[in-house]
N, CA, C and O atoms as CSV, one atom per row, in Angstrom:
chain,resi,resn,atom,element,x,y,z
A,1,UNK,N,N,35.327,5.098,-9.436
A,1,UNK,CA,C,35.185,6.534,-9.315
A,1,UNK,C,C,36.483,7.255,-9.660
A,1,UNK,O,O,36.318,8.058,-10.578
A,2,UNK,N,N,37.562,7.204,-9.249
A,2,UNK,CA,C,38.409,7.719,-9.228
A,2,UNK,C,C,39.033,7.579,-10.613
A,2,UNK,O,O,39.608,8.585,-11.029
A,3,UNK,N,N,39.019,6.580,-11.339
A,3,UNK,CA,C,40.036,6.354,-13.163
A,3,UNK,C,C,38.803,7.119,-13.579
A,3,UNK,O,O,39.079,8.318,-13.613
A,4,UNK,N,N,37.572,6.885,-13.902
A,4,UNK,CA,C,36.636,7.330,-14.544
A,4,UNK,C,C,35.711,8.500,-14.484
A,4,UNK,O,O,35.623,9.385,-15.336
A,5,UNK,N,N,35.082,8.406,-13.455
A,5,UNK,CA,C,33.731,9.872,-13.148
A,5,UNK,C,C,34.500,10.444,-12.275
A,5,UNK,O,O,33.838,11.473,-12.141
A,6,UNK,N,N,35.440,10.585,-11.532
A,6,UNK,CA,C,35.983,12.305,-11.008
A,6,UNK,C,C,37.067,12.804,-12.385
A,6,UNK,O,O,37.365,13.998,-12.411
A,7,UNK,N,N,37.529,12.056,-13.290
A,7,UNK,CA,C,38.050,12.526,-14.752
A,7,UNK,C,C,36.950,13.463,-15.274
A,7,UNK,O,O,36.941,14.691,-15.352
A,8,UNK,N,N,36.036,12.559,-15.606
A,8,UNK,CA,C,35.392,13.194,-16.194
A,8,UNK,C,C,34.833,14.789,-15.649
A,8,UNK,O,O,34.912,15.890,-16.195
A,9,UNK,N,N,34.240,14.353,-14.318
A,9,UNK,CA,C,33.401,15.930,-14.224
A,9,UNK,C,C,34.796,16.911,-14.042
A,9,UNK,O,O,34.619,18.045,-14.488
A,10,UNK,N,N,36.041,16.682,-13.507
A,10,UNK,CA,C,36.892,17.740,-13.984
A,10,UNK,C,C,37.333,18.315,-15.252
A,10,UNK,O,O,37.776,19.449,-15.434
A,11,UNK,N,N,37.107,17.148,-16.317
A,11,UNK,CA,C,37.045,17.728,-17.749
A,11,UNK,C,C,35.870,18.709,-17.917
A,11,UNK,O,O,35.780,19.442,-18.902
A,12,UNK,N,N,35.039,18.691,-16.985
A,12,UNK,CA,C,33.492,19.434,-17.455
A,12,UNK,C,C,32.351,18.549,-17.990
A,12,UNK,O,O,31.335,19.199,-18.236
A,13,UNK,N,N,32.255,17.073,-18.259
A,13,UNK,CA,C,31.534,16.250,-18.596
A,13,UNK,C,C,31.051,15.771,-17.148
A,13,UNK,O,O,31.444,16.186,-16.058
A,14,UNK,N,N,29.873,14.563,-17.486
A,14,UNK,CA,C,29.032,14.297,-16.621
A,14,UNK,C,C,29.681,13.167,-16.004
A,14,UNK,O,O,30.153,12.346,-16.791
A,15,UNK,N,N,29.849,12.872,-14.390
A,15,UNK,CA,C,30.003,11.502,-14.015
A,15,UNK,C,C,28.755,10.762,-13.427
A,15,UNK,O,O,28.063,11.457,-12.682
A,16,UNK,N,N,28.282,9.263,-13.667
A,16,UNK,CA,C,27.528,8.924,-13.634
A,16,UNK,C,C,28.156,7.562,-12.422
A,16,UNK,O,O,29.050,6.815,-12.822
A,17,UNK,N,N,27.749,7.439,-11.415
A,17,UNK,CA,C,28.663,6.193,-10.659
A,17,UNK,C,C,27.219,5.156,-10.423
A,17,UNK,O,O,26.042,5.338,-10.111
A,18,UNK,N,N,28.029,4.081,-10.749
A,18,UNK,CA,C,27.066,2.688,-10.120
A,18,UNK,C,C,27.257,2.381,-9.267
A,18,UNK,O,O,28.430,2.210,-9.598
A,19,UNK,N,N,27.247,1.897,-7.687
A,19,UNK,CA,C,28.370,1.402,-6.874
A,19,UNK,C,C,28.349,-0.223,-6.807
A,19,UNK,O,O,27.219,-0.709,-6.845
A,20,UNK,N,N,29.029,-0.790,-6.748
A,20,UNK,CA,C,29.306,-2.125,-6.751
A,20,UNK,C,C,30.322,-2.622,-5.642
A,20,UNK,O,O,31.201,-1.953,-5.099
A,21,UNK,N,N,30.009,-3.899,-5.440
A,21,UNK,CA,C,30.686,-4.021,-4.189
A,21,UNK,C,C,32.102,-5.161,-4.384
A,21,UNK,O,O,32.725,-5.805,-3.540
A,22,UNK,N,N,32.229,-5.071,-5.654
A,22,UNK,CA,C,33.705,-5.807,-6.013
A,22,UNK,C,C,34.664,-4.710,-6.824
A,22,UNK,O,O,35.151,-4.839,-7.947
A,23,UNK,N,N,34.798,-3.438,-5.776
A,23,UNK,CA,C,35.591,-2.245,-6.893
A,23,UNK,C,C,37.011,-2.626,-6.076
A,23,UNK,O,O,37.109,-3.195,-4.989
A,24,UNK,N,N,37.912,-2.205,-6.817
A,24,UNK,CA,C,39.270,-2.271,-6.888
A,24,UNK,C,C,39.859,-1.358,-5.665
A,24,UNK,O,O,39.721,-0.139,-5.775
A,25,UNK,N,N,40.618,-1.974,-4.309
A,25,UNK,CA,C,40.577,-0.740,-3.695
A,25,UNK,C,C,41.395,0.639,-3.990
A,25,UNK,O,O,41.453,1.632,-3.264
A,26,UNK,N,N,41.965,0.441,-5.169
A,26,UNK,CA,C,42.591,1.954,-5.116
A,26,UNK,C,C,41.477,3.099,-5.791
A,26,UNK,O,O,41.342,4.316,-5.913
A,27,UNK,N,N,40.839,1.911,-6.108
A,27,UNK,CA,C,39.251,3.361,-6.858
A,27,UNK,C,C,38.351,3.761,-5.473
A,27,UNK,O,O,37.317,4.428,-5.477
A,28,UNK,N,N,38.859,3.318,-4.579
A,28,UNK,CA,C,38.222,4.196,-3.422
A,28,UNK,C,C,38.071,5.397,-3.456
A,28,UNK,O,O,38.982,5.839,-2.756
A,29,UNK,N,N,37.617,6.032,-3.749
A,29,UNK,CA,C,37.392,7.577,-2.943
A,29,UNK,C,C,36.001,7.863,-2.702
A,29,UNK,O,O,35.259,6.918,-2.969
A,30,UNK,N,N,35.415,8.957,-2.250
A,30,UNK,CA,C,34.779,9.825,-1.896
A,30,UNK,C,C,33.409,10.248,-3.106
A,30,UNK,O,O,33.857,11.012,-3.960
A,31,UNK,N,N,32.629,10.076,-3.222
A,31,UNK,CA,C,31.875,10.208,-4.350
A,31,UNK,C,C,31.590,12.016,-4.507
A,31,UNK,O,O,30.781,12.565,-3.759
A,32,UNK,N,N,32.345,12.775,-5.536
A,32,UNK,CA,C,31.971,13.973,-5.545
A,32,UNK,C,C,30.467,14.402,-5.147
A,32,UNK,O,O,30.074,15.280,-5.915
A,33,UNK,N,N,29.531,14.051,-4.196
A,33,UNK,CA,C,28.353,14.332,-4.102
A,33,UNK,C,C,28.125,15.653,-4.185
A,33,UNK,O,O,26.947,15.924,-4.418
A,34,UNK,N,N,28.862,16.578,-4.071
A,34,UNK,CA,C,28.612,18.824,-4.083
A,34,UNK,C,C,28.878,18.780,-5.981
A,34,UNK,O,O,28.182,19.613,-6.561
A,35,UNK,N,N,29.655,18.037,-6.771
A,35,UNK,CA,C,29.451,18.072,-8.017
A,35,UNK,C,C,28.342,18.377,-8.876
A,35,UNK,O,O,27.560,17.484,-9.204
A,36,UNK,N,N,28.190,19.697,-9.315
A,36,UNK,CA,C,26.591,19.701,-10.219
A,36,UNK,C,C,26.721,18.123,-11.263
A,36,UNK,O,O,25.721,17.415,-11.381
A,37,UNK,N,N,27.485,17.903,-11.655
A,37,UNK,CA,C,27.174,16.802,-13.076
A,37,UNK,C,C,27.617,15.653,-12.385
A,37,UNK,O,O,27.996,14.791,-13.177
A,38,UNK,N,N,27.693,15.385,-11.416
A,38,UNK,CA,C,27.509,14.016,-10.520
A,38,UNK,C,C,26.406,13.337,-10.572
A,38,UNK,O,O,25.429,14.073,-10.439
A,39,UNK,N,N,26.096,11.999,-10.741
A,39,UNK,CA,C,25.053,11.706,-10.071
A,39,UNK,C,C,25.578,10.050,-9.917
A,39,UNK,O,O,26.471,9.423,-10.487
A,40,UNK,N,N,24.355,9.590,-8.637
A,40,UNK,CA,C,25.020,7.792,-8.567
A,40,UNK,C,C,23.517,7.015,-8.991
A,40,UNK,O,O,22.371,7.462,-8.936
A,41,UNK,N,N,23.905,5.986,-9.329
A,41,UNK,CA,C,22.110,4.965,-9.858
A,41,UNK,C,C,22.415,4.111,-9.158
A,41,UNK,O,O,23.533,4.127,-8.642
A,42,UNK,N,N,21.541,3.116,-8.921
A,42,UNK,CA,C,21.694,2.020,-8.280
A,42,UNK,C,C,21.703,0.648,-9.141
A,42,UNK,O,O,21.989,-0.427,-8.616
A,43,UNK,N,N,21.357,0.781,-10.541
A,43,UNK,CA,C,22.588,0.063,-11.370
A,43,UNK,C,C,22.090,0.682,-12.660
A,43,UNK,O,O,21.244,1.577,-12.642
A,44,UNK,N,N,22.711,0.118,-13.989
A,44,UNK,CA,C,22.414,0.343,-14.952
A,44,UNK,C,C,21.246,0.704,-15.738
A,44,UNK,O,O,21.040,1.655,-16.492
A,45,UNK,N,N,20.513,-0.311,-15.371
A,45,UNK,CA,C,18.889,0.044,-15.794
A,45,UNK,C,C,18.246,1.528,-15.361
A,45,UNK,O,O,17.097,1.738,-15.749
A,46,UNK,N,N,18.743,2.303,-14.782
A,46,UNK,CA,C,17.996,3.540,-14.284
A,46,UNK,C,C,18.926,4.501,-15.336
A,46,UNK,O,O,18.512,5.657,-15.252
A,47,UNK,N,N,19.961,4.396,-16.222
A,47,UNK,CA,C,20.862,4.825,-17.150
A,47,UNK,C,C,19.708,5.974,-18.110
A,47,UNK,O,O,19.557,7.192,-18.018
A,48,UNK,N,N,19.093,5.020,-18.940
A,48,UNK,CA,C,18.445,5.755,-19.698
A,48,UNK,C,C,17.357,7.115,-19.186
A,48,UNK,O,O,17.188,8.222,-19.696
A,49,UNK,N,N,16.796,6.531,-18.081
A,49,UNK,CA,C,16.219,7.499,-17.267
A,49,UNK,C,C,16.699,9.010,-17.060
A,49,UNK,O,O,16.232,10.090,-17.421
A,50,UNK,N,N,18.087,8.549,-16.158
A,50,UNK,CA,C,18.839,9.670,-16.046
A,50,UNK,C,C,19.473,10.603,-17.179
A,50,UNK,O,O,19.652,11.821,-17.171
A,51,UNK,N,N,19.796,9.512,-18.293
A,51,UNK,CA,C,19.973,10.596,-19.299
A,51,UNK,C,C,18.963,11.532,-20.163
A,51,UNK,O,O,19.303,12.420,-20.945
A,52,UNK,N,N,17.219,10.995,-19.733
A,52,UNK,CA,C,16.628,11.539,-20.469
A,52,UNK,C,C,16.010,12.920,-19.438
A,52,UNK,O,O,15.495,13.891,-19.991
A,53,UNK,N,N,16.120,12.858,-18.154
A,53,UNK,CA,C,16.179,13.496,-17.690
A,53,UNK,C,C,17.790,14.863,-17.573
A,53,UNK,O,O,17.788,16.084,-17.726
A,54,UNK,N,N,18.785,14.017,-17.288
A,54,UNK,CA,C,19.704,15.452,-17.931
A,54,UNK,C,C,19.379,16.132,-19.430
A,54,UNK,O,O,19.520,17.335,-19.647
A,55,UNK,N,N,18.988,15.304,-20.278
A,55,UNK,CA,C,19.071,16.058,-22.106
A,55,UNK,C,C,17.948,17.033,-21.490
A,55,UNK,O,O,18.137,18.245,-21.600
A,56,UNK,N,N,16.918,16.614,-20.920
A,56,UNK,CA,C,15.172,17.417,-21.026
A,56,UNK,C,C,15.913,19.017,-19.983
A,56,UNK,O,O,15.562,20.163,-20.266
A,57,UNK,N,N,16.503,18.834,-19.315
A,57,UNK,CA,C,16.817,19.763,-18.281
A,57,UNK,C,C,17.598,20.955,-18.914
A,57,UNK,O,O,18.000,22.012,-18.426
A,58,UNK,N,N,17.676,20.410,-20.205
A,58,UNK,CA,C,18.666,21.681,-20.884
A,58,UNK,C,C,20.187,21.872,-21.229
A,58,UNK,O,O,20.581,22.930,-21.719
């Protein structure tokens, strides 16, 4: 979370988090959950889903 998807949604792009249970502890943090372009999956395979649902949403 922290090198990757809170970068991103402060650039204004989308963060997308998987959670996994072998993360590095300094990528600990807090999952922006109040973030509009946040979202978490429960792994990869739900990827395409979610993106076809953000493109359709506008």
């Amino acid at each position: 979370l922290k090198s990757d998807v809170v970068p991103a949604i402060d650039a204004g792009g989308w963060g997308v988090h998987v959670p996994h249970e072998l993360t590095w502890v300094l990528e600990h943090v807090e999952p922006p959950r109040a973030a509009p372009r946040f979202r978490q999956i429960a792994d990869l395979g739900e990827l395409p889903r979610l993106i076809e649902s953000i493109v359709s949403s506008g």
